[in-house]
C-alpha positions, -999 to +999 in steps of 0.1 A: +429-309+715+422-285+746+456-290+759+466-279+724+443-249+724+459-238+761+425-246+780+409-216+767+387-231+740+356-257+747+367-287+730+340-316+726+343-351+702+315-359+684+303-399+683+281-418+668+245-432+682+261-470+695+257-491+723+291-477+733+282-439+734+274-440+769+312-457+776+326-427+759+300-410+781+319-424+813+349-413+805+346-376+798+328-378+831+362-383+848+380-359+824+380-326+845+385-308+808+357-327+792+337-297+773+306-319+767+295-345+741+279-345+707+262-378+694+249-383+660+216-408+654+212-430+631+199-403+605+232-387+607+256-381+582+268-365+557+262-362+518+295-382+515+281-411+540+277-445+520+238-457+520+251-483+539+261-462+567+233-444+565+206-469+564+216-493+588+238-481+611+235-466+646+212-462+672+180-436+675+197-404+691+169-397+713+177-435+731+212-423+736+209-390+747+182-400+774+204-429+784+235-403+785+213-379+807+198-406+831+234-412+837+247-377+845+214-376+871+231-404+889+264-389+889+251-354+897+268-341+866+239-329+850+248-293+851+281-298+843+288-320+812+264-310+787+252-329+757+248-322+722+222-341+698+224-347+660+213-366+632+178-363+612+167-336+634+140-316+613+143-341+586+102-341+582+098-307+583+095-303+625+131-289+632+117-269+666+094-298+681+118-322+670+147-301+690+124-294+721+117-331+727+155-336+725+163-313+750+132-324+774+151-356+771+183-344+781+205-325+753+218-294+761+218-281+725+211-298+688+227-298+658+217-296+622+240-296+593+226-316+567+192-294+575+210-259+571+228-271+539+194-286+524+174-253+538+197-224+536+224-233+513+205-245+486+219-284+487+204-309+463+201-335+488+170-347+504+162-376+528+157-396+503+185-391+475+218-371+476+242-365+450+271-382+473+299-359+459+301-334+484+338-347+494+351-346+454+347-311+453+321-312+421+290-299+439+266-287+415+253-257+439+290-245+445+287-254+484+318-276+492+336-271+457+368-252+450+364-250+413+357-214+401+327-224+381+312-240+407+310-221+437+304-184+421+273-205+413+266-195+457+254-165+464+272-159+501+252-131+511+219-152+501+226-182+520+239-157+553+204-147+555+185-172+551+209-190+579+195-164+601+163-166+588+162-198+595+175-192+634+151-163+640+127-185+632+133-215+655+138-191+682+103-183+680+089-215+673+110-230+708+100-196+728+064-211+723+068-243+730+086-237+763+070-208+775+042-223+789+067-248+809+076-213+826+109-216+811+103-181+787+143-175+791+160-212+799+158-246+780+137-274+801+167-295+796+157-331+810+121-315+818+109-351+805+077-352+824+064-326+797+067-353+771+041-383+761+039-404+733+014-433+719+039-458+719+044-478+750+074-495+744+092-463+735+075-447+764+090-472+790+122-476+771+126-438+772+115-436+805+083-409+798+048-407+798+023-431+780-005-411+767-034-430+752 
């Protein structure tokens, strides 16, 4: 794909949280036009995704992005392949701190689709039930339908804002988290000693503190 693009646009495949992500990992790390890396947890998907899919497949993303980092540190490709995380990110209402530990852990960015759709668009969905017709074109708030009836049912200019809105806002939110990690105009991206958690198991599997 960035052959096809004539090396002028980033291109980067997006994976799923597995025990392989970190192969796929390995070879991008060898690809001198490897734009970077985008792994989904096992909360992501879409409102197409069968329940089985999304309830018992895939690995925590914050495993594999740490794991993924960890092994640019040893390769000294760090600065140079970054790493994208997705999948249930804000799905309890803590988008930002959710996003900041991510990046502590390693991620160069996040992503969150189903959250924009569910905040900004207006989608039915929820964490816990989803209509599961998004790819048949019958969505009942217009979003990913074709049909005249349906989607003058979304107001563009509505959902444009509250996208920004939405952005603003976690740009605020991060700016304090971060700031007093002195990084007021960078990302602490794999700053993981500012992390703890009460869990020792996931402390020592994610390599970070344990805080009683």
């Amino acid at each position: 794909m960035y052959m096809a693009w004539g090396f002028r646009v980033p291109v980067y495949p997006k994976i799923s949280g597995t025990s392989t992500a970190l192969a796929v990992l390995n070879n991008l790390t060898r690809n001198p036009y490897a734009a970077g890396l985008a792994i989904d947890g096992e909360d992501g998907g879409t409102g197409a995704a069968y329940n089985v899919s999304m309830n018992h497949m895939g690995h925590p993303i914050a495993a594999n992005i740490r794991d993924g980092y960890l092994n640019l540190v040893k390769l000294g490709m760090q600065n140079q392949l970054p790493l994208f995380a997705g999948g249930g990110i804000g799905k309890n209402g803590n988008l930002t701190a959710n996003a900041a530990a991510l990046i502590m852990l390693g991620a160069s960015g996040v992503q969150v689709g189903k959250y924009m759709m569910q905040a900004a668009a207006g989608c039915l969905g929820s964490e816990s039930d989803r209509c599961n017709i998004c790819n048949i074109g019958l969505c009942p708030k217009g979003i990913t339908s074709q049909d005249p009836r349906l989607y003058r049912r979304l107001n563009v200019e509505d959902v444009a804002q509250r996208v920004v809105d939405v952005f603003l806002s976690f740009d605020t939110e991060l700016k304090k988290i971060v700031a007093p990690l002195g990084r007021s105009t960078s990302l602490p991206i794999g700053m993981s000693d500012a992390l703890g958690i009460d869990d020792y198991d996931a402390a020592e599997r994610l390599q970070i503190k344990y805080v009683v």
